[in-house]
mmCIF file of the N, C-alpha and C atoms, coordinates in Angstrom:
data_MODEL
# 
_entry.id   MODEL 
# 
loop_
_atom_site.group_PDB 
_atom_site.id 
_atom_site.type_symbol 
_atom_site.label_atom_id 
_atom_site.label_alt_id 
_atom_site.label_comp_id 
_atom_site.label_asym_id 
_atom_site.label_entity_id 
_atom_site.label_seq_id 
_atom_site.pdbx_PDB_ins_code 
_atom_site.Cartn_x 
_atom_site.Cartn_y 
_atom_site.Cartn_z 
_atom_site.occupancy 
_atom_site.B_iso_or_equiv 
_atom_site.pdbx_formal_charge 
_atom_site.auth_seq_id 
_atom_site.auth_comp_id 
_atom_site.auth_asym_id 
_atom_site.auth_atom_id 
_atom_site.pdbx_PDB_model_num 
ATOM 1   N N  . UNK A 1 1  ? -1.973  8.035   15.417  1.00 0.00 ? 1  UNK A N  1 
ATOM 2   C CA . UNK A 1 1  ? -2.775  8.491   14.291  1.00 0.00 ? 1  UNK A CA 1 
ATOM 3   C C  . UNK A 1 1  ? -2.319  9.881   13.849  1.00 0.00 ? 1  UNK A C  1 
ATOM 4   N N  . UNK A 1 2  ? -1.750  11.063  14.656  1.00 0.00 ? 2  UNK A N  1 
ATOM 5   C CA . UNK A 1 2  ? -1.257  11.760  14.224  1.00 0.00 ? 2  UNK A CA 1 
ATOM 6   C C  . UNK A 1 2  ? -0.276  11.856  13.542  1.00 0.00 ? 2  UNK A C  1 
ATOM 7   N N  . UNK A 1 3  ? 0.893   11.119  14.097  1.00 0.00 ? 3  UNK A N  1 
ATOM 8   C CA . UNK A 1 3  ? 1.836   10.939  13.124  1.00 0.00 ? 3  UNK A CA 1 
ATOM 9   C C  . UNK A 1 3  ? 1.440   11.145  12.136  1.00 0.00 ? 3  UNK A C  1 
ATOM 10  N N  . UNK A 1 4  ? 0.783   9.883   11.147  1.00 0.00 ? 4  UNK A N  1 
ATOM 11  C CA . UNK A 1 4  ? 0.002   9.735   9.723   1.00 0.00 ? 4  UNK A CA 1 
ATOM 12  C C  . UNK A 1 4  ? -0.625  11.000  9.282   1.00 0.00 ? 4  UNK A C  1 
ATOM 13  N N  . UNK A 1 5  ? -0.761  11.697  9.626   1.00 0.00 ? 5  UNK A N  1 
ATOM 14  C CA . UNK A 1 5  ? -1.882  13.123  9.517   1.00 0.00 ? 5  UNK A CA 1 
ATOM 15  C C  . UNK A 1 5  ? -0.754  14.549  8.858   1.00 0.00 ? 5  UNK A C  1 
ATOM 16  N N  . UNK A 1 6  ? 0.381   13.437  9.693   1.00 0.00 ? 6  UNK A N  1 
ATOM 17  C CA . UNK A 1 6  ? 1.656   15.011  9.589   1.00 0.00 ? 6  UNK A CA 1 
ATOM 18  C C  . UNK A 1 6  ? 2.059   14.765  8.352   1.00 0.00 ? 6  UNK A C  1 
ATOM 19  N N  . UNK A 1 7  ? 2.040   12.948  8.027   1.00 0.00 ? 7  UNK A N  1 
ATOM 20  C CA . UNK A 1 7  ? 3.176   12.993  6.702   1.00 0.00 ? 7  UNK A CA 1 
ATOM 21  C C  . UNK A 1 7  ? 1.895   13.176  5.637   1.00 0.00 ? 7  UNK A C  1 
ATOM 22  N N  . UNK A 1 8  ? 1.033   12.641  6.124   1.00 0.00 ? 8  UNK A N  1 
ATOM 23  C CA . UNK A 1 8  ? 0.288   13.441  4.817   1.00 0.00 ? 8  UNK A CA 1 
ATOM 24  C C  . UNK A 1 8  ? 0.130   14.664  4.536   1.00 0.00 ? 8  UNK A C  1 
ATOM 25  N N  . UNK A 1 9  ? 0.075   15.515  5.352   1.00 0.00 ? 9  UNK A N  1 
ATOM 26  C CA . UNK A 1 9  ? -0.274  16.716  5.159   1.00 0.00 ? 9  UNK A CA 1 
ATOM 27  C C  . UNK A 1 9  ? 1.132   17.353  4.854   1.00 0.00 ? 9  UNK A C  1 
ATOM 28  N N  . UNK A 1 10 ? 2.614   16.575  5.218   1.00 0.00 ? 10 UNK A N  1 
ATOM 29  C CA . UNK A 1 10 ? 3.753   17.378  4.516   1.00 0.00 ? 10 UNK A CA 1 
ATOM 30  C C  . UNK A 1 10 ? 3.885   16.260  3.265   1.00 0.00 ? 10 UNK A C  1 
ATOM 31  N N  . UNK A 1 11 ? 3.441   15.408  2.877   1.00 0.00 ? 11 UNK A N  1 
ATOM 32  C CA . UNK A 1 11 ? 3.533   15.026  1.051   1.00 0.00 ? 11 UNK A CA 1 
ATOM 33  C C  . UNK A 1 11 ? 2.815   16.258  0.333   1.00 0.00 ? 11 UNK A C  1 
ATOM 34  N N  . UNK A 1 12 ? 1.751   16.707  0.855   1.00 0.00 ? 12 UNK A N  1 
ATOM 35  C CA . UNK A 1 12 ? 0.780   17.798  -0.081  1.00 0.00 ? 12 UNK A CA 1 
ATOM 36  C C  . UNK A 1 12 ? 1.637   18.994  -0.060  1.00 0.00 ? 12 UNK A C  1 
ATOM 37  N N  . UNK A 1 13 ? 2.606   19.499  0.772   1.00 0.00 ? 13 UNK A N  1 
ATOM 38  C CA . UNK A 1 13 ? 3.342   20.382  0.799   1.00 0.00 ? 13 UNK A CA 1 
ATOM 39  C C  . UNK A 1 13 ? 4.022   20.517  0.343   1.00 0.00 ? 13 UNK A C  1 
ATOM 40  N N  . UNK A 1 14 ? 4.874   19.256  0.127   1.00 0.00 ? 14 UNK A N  1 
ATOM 41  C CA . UNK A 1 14 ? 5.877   19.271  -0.885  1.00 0.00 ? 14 UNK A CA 1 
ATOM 42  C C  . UNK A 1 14 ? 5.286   19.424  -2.257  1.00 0.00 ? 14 UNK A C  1 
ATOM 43  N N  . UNK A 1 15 ? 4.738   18.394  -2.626  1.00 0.00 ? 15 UNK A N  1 
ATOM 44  C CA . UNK A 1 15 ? 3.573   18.529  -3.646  1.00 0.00 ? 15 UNK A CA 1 
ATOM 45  C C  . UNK A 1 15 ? 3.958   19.720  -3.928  1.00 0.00 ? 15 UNK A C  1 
ATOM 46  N N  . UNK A 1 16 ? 3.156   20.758  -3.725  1.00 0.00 ? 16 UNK A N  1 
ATOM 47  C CA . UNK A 1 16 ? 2.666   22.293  -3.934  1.00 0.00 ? 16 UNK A CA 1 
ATOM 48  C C  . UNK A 1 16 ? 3.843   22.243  -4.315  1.00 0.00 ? 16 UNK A C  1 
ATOM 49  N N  . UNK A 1 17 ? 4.821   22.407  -3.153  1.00 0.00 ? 17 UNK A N  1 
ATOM 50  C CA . UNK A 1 17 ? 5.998   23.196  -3.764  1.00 0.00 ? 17 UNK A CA 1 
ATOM 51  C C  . UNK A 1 17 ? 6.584   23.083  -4.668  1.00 0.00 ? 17 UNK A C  1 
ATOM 52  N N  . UNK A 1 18 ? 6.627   21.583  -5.171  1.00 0.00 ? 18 UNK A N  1 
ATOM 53  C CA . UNK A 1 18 ? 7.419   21.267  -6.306  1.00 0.00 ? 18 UNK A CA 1 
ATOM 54  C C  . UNK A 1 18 ? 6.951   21.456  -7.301  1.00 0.00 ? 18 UNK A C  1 
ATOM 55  N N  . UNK A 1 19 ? 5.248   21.599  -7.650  1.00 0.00 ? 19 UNK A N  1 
ATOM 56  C CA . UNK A 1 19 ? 4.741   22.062  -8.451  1.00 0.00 ? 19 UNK A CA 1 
ATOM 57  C C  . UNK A 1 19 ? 5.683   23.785  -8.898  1.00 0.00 ? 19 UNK A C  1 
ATOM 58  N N  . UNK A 1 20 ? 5.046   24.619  -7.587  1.00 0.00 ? 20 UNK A N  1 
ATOM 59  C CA . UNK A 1 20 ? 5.365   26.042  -8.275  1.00 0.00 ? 20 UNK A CA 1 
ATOM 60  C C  . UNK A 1 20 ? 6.856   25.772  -7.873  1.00 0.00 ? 20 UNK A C  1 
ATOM 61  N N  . UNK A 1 21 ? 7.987   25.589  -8.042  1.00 0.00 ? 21 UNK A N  1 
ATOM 62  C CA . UNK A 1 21 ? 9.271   26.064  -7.632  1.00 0.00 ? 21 UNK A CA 1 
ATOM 63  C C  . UNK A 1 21 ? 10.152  24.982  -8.460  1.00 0.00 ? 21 UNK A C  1 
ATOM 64  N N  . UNK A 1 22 ? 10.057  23.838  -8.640  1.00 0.00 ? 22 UNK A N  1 
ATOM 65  C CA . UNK A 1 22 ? 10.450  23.101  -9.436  1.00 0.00 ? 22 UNK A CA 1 
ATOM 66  C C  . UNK A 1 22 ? 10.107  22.202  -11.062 1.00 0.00 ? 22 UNK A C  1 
ATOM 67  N N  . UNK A 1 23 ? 9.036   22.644  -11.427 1.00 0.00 ? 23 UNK A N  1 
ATOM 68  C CA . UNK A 1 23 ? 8.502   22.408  -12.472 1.00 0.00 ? 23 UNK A CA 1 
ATOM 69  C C  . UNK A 1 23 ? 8.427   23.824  -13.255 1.00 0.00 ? 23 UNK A C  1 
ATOM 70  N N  . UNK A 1 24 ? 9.100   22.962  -14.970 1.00 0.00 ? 24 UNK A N  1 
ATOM 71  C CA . UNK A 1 24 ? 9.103   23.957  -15.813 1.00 0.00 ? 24 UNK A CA 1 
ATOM 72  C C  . UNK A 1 24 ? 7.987   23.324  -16.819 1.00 0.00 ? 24 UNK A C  1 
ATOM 73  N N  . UNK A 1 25 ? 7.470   24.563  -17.107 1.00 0.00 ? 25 UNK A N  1 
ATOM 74  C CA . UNK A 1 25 ? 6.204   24.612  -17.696 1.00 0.00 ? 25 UNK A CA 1 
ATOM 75  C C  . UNK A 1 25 ? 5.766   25.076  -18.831 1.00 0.00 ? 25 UNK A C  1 
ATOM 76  N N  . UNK A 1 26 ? 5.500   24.556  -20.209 1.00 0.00 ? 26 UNK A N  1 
ATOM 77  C CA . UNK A 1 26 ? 5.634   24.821  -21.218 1.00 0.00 ? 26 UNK A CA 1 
ATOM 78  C C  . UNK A 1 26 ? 4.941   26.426  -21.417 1.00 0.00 ? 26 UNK A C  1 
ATOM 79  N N  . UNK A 1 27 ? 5.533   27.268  -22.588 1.00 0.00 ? 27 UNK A N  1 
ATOM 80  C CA . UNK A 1 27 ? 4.932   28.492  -22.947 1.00 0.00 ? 27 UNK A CA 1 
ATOM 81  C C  . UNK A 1 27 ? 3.688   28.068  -23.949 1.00 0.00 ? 27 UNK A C  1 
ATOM 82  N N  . UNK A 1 28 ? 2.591   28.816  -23.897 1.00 0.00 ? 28 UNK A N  1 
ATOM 83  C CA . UNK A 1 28 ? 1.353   28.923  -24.723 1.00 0.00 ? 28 UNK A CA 1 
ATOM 84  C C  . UNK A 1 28 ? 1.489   28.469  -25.910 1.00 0.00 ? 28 UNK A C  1 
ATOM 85  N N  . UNK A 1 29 ? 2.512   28.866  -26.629 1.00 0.00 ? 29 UNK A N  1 
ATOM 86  C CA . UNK A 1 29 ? 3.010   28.649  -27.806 1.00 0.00 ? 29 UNK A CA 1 
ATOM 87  C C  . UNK A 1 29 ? 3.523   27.094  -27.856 1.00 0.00 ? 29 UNK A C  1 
ATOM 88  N N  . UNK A 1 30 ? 4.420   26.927  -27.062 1.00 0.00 ? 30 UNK A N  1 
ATOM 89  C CA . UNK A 1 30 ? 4.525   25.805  -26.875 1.00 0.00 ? 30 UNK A CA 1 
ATOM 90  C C  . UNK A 1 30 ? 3.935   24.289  -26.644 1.00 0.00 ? 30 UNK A C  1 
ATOM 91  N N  . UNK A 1 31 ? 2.668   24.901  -25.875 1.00 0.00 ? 31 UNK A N  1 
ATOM 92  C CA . UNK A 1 31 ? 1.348   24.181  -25.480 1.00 0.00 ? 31 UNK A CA 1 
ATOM 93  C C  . UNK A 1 31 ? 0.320   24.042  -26.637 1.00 0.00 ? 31 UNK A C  1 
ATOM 94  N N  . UNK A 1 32 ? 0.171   24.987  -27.428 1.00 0.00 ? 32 UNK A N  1 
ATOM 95  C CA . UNK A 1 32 ? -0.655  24.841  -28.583 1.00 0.00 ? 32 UNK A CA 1 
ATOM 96  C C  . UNK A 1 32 ? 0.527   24.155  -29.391 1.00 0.00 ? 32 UNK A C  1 
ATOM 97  N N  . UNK A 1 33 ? 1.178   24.107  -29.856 1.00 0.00 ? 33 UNK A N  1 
ATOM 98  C CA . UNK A 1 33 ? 2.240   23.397  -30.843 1.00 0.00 ? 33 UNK A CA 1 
ATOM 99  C C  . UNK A 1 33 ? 1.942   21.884  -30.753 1.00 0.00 ? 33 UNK A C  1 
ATOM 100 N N  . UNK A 1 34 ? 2.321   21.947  -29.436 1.00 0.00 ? 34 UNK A N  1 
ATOM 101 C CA . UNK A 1 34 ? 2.502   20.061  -29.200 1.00 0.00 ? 34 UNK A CA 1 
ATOM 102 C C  . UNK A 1 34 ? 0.573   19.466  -29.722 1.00 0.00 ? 34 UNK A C  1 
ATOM 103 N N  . UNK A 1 35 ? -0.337  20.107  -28.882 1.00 0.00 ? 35 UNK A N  1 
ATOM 104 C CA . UNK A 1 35 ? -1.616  19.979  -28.971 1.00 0.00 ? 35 UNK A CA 1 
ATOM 105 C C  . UNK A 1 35 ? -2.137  19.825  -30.714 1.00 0.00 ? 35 UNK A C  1 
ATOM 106 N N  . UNK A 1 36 ? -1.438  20.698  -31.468 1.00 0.00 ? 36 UNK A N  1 
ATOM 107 C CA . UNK A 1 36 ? -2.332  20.403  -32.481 1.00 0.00 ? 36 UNK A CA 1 
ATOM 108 C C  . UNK A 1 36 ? -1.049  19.119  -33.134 1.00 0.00 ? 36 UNK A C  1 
ATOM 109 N N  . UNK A 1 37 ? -0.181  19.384  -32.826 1.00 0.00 ? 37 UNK A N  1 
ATOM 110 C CA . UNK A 1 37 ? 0.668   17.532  -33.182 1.00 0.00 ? 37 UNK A CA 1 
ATOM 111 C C  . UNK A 1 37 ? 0.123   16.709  -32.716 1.00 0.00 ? 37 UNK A C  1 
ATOM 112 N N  . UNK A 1 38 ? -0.804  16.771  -31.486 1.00 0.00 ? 38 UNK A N  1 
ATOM 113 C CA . UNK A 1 38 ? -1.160  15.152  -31.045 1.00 0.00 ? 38 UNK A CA 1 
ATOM 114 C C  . UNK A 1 38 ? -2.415  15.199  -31.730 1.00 0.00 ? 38 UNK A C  1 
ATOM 115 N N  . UNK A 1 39 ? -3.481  16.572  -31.671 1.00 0.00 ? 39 UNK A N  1 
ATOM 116 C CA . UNK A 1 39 ? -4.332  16.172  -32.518 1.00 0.00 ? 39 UNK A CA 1 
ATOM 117 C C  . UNK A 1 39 ? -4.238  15.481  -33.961 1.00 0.00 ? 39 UNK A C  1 
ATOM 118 N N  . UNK A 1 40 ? -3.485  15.870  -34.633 1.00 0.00 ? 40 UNK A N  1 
ATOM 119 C CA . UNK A 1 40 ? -3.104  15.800  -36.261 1.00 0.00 ? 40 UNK A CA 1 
ATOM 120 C C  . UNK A 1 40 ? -2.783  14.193  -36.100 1.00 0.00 ? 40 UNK A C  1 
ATOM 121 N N  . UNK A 1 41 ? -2.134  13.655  -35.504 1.00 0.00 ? 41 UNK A N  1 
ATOM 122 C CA . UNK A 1 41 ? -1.516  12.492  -34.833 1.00 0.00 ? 41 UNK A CA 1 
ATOM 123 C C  . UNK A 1 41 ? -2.401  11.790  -35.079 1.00 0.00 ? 41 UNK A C  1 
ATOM 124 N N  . UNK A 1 42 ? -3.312  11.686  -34.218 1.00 0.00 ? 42 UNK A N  1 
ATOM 125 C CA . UNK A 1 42 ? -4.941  11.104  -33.798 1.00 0.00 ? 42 UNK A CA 1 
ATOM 126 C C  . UNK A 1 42 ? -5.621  11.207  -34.910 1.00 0.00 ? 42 UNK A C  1 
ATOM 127 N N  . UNK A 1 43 ? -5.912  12.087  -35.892 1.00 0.00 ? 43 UNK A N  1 
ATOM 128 C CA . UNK A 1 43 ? -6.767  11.687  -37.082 1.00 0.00 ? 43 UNK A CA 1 
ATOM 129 C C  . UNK A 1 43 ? -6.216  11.074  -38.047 1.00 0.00 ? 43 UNK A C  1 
ATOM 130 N N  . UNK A 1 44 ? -4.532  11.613  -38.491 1.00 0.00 ? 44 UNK A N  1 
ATOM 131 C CA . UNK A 1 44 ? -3.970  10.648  -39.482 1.00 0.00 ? 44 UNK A CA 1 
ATOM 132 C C  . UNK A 1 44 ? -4.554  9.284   -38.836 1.00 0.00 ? 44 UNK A C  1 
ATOM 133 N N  . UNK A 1 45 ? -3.448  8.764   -37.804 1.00 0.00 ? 45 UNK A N  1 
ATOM 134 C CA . UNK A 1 45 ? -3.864  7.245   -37.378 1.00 0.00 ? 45 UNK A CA 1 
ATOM 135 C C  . UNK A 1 45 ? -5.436  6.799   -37.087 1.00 0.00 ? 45 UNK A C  1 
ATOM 136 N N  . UNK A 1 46 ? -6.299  7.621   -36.681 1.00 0.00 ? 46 UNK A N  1 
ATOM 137 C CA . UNK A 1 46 ? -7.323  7.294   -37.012 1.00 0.00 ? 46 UNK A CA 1 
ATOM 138 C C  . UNK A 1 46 ? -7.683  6.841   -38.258 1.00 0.00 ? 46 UNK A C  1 
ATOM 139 N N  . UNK A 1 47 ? -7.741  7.645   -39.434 1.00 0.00 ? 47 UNK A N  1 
ATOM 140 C CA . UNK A 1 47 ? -7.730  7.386   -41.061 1.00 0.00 ? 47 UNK A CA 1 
ATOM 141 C C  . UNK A 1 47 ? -7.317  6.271   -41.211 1.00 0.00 ? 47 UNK A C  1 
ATOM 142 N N  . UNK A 1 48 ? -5.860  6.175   -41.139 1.00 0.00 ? 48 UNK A N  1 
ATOM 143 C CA . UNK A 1 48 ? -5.383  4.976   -41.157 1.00 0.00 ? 48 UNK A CA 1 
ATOM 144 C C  . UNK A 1 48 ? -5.944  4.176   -40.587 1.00 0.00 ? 48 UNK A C  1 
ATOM 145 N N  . UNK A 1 49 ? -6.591  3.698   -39.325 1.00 0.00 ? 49 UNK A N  1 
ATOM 146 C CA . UNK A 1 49 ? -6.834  2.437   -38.411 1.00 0.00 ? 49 UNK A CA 1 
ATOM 147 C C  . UNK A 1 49 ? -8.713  2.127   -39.440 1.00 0.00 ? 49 UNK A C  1 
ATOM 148 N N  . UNK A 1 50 ? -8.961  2.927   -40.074 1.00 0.00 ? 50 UNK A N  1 
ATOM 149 C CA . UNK A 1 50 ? -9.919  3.155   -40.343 1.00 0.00 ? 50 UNK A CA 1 
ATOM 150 C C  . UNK A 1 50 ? -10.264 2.168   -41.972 1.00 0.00 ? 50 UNK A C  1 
ATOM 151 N N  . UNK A 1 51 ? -9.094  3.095   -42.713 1.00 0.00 ? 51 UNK A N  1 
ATOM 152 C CA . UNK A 1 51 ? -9.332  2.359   -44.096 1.00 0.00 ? 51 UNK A CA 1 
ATOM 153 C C  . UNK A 1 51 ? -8.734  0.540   -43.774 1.00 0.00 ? 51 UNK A C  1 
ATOM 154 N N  . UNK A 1 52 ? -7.571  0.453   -42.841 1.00 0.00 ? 52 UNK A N  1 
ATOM 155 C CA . UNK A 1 52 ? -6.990  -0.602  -42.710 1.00 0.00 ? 52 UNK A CA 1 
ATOM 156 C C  . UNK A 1 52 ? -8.369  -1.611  -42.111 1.00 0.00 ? 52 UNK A C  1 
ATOM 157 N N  . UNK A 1 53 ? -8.802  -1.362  -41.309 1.00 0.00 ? 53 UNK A N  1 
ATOM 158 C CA . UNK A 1 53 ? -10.401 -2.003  -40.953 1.00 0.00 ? 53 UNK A CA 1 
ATOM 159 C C  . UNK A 1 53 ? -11.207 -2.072  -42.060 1.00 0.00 ? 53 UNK A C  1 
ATOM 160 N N  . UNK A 1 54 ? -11.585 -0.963  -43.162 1.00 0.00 ? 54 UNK A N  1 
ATOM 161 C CA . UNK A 1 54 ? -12.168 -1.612  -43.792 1.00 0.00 ? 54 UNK A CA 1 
ATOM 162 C C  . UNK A 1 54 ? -11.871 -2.463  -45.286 1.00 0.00 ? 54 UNK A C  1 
ATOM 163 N N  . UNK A 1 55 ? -10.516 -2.016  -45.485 1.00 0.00 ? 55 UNK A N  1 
ATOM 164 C CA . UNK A 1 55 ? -9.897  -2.978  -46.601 1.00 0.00 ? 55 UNK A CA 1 
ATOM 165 C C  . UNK A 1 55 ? -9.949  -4.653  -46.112 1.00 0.00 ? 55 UNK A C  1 
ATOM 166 N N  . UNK A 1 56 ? -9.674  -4.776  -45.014 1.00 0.00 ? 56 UNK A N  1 
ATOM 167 C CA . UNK A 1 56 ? -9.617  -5.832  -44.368 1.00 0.00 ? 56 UNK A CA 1 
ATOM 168 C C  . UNK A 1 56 ? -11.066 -6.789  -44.176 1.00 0.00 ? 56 UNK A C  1 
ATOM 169 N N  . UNK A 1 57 ? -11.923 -6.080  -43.702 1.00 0.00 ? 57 UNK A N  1 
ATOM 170 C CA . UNK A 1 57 ? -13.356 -6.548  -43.604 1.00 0.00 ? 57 UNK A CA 1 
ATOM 171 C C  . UNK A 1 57 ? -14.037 -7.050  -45.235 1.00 0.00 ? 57 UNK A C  1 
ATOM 172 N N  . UNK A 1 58 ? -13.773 -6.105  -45.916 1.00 0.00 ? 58 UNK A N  1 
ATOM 173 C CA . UNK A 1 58 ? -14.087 -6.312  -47.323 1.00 0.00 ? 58 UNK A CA 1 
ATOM 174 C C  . UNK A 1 58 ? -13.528 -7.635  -48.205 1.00 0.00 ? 58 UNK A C  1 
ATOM 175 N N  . UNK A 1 59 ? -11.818 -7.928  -47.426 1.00 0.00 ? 59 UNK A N  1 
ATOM 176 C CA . UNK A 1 59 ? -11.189 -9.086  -48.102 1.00 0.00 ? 59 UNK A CA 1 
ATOM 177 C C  . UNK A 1 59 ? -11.800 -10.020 -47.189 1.00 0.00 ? 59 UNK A C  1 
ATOM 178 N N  . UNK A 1 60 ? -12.135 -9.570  -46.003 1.00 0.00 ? 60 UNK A N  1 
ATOM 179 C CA . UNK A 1 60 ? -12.678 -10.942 -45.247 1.00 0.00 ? 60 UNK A CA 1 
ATOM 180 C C  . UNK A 1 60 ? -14.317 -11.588 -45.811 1.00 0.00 ? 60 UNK A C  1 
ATOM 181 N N  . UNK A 1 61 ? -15.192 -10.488 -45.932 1.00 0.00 ? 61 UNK A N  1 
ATOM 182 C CA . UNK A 1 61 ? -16.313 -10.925 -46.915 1.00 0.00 ? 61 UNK A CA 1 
ATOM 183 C C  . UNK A 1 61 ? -16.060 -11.431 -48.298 1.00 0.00 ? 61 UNK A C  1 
ATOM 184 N N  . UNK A 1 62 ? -15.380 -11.155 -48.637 1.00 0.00 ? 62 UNK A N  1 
ATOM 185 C CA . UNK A 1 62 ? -14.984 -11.939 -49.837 1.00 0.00 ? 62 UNK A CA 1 
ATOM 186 C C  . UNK A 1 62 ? -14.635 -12.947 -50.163 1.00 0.00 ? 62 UNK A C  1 
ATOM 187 N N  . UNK A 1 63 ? -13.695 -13.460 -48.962 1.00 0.00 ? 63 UNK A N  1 
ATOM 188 C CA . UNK A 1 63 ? -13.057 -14.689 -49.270 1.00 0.00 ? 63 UNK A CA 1 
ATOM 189 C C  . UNK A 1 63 ? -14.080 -15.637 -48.511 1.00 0.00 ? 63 UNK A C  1 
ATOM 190 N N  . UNK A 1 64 ? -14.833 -15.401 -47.413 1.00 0.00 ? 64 UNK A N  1 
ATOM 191 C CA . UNK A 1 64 ? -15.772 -15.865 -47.312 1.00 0.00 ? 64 UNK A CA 1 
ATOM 192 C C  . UNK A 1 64 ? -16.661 -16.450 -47.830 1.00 0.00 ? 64 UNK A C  1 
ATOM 193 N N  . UNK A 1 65 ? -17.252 -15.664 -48.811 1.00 0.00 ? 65 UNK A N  1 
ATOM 194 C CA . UNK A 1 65 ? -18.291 -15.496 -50.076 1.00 0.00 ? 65 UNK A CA 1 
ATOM 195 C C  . UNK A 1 65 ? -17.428 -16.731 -50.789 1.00 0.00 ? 65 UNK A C  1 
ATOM 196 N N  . UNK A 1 66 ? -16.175 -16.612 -51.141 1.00 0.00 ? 66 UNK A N  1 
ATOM 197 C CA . UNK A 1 66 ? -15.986 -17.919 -52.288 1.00 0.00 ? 66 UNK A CA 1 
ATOM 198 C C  . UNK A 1 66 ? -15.813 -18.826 -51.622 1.00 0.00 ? 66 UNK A C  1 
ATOM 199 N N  . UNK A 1 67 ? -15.565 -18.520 -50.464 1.00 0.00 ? 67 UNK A N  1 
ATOM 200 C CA . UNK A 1 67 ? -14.934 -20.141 -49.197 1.00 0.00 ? 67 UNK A CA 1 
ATOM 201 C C  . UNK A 1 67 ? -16.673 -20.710 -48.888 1.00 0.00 ? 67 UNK A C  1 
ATOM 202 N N  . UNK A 1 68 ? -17.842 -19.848 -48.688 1.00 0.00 ? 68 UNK A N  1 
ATOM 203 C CA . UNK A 1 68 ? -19.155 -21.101 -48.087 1.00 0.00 ? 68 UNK A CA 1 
ATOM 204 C C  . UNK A 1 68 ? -19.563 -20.773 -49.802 1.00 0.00 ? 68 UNK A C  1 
ATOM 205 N N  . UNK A 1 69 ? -19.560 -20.522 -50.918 1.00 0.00 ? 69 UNK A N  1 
ATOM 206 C CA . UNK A 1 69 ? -20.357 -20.659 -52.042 1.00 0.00 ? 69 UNK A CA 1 
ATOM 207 C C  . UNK A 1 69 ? -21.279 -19.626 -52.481 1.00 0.00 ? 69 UNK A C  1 
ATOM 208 N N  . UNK A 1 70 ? -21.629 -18.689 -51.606 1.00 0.00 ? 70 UNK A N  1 
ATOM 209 C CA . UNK A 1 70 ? -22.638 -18.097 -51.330 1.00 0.00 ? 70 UNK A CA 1 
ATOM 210 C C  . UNK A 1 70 ? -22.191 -17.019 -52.444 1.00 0.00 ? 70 UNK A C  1 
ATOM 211 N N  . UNK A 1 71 ? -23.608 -16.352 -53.316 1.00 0.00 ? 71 UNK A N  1 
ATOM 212 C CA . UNK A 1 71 ? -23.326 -15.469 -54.049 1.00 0.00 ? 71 UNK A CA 1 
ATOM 213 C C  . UNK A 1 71 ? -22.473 -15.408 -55.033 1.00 0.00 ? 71 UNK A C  1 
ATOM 214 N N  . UNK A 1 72 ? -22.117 -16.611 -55.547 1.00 0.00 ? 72 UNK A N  1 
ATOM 215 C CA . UNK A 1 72 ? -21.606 -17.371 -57.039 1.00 0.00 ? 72 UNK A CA 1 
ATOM 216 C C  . UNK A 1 72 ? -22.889 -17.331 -57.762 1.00 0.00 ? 72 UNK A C  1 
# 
């Protein structure tokens, strides 16, 4: 059972380390840049996923409407 205890406790070590010693890490500037691209991202395609839902719903009530009779 120890064994198991060692390699876990040297995965978390490495871990750490590779965090601070091998990972490069974007600058502030850099971090806000990308952030407001994914935001901006997310509302265009939102908009989009949005009107496309309801152009769609609207042709679907419609053709409905002339396909059972209803509201002629």
């Amino acid at each position: 059972m120890k064994k198991n205890n060692n390699k876990t406790i040297q995965f978390f070590v490495d871990v750490w380390y590779e965090i601070r010693h091998k990972t490069t890490w974007p600058s502030m500037t850099e971090l806000w840049q990308t952030t407001l691209i994914v935001v901006l991202f997310v509302a265009v395609w939102s908009l989009f996923l949005g009107v496309t839902d309801t152009v769609y719903a609207k042709a679907l009530e419609t053709f409905l409407k002339f396909a059972t009779g209803v509201g002629a």
